[in-house]
Structure formats: C-alpha cells, structure tokens
C-alpha positions as semicolon CSV with decimal commas, in nm:
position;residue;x (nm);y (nm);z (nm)
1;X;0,199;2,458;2,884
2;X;0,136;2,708;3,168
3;X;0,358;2,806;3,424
4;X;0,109;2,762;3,699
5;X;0,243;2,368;3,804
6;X;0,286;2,480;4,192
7;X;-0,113;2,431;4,218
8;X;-0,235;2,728;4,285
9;X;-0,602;2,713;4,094
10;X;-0,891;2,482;4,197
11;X;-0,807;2,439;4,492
12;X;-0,498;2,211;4,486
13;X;-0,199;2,419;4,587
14;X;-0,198;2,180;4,949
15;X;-0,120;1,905;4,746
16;X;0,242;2,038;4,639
17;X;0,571;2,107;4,791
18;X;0,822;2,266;4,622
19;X;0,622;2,242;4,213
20;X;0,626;1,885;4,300
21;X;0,268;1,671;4,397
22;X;0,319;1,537;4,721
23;X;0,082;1,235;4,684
24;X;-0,211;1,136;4,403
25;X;-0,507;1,212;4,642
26;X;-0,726;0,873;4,749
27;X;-1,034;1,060;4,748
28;X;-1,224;1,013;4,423
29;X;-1,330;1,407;4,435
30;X;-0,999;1,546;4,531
31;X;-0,801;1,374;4,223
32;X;-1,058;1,469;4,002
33;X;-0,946;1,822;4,116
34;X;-0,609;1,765;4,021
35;X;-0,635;1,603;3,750
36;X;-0,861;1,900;3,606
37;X;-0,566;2,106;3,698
38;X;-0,319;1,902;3,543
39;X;-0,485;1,844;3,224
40;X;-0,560;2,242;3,238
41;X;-0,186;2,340;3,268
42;X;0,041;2,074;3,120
43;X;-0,139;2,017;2,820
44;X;-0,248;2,215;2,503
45;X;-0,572;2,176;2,348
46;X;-0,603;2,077;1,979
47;X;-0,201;1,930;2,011
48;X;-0,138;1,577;1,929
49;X;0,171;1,427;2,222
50;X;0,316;1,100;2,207
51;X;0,333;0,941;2,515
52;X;0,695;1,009;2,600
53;X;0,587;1,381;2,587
54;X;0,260;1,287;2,836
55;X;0,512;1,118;3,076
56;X;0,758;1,343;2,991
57;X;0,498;1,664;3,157
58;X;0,345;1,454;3,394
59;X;0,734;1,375;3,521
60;X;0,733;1,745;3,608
61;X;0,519;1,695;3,903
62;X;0,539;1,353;4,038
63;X;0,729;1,031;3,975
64;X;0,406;0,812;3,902
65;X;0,356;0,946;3,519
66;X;0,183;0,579;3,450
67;X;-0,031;0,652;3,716
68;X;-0,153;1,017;3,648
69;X;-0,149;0,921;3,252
70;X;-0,406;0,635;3,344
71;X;-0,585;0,896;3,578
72;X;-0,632;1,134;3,313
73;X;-0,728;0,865;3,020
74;X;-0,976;0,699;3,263
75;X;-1,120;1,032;3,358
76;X;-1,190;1,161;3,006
77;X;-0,939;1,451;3,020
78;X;-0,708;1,317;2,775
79;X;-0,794;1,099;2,481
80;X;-0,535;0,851;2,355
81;X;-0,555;0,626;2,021
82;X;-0,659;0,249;2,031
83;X;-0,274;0,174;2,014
84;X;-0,150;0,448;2,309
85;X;0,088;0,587;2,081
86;X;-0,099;0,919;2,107
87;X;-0,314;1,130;2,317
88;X;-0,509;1,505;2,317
89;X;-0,624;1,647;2,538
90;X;-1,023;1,651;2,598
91;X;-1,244;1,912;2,561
C-alpha cells in the first residue's frame, strides 16, 4: 500500500481534505478517476484481501467502504469471488 492516500496523482488531490475523501464524486468520469487512484494505492497486485481488509483500506479515506468497495467491483478494478469473501485487485 502506498503512502500517496492525500490524492495527489490523476488528478484527484481536490477531492481530499486532510488524507480523507471529501465526497464520492457524482460524475461518472471523475469517480472513475478516483477509483483508478484508489485501486492504484491501497491495494497490491497479485494479493488475495478478505473483505474486512478491503473495508478495512477503503476506511482510510472515507466512511462509505460499502460504497467505494461496490465502486471498485462494478468498475473492474477489483475482482471478488462468487461468495465476496475475497477480492484482487485487477490488472
């Protein structure tokens, strides 16, 4: 896991305050940006995390884990298996 949560690449760093995400953007193109980022710094490739360890990261920067989990699943930049117990990152 990087240290780089404050948002500083692609273009996101308006979106925190403090390390913390302010708000999940509205605009289709703008989470996409941060959820590239996210996936990009609080997850390893080719490591297995149980979802308590995906909330657990995602807690890090906003309250809404279930929300930023889904995100990510939905947008192909984390895998999970059919029973959610686990998920990689994708890529």
């Amino acid at each position: 896991m990087s240290d780089n949560r404050a948002g500083s690449s692609h273009g996101v760093a308006a979106l925190f305050s403090h390390g913390r995400l302010t708000a999940i953007p509205r605009k289709v193109a703008r989470r996409e940006q941060l959820l590239a980022h996210l996936a990009e710094t609080l997850f390893e490739r080719d490591r297995e995390y149980a979802e308590r360890e995906v909330n657990d990261a995602l807690l890090t920067v906003h309250e809404d884990c279930s929300a930023l989990r889904r995100y990510l699943v939905i947008g192909g930049l984390l895998t999970r298996t059919r029973d959610g117990s686990s998920y990689r990152r994708a890529g």
